[in-house]
C-alpha positions as MATLAB code, in Angstrom:
seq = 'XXXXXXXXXXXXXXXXXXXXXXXXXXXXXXXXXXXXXXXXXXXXXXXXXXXXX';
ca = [
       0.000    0.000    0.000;
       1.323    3.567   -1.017;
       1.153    6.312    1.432;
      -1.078    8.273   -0.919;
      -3.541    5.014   -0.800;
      -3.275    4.550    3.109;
      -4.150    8.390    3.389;
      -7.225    8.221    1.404;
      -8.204    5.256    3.168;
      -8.329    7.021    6.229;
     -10.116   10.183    4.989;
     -12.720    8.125    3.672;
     -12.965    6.224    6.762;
     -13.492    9.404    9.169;
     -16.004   10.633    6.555;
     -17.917    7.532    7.337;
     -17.439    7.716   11.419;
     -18.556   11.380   11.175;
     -21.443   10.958    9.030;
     -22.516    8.034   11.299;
     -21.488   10.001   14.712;
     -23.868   12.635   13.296;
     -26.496   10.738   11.584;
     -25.723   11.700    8.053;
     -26.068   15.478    9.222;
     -23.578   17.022    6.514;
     -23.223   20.410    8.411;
     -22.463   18.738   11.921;
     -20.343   15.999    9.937;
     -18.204   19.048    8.433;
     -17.942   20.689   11.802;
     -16.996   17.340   12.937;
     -14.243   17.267   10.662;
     -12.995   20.887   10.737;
     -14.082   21.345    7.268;
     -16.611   23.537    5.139;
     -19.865   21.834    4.007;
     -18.416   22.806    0.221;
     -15.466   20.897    1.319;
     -16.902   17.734    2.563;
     -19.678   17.949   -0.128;
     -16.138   17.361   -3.157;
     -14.708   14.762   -0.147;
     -17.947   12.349   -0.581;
     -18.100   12.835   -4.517;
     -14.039   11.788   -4.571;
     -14.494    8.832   -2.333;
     -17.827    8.090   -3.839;
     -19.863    8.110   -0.229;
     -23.421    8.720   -1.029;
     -25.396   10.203    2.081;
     -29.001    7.753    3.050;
     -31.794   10.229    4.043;
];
């Protein structure tokens, strides 16, 4: 495994524990994460995490 593999690995898993921690609640999931909503909105589409409603 390349670092650049193990790295998106793990951004892709604390999307998931954030968007489960917050019950798929994008702006608490982004606070969560210390990002924007913009931000995490480009993380899901590049890790291809669709959010359940």
């Amino acid at each position: 495994m390349t670092i650049k593999e193990a790295r998106s690995q793990a951004e892709k898993r604390a999307i998931q524990m954030a968007l489960a921690a917050t019950g798929n609640n994008i702006s608490k999931a982004a606070k969560l994460l210390e990002v924007s909503r913009p931000t995490l909105h480009d993380l899901l589409k590049k890790h291809g995490l669709a959010i359940k409603k």
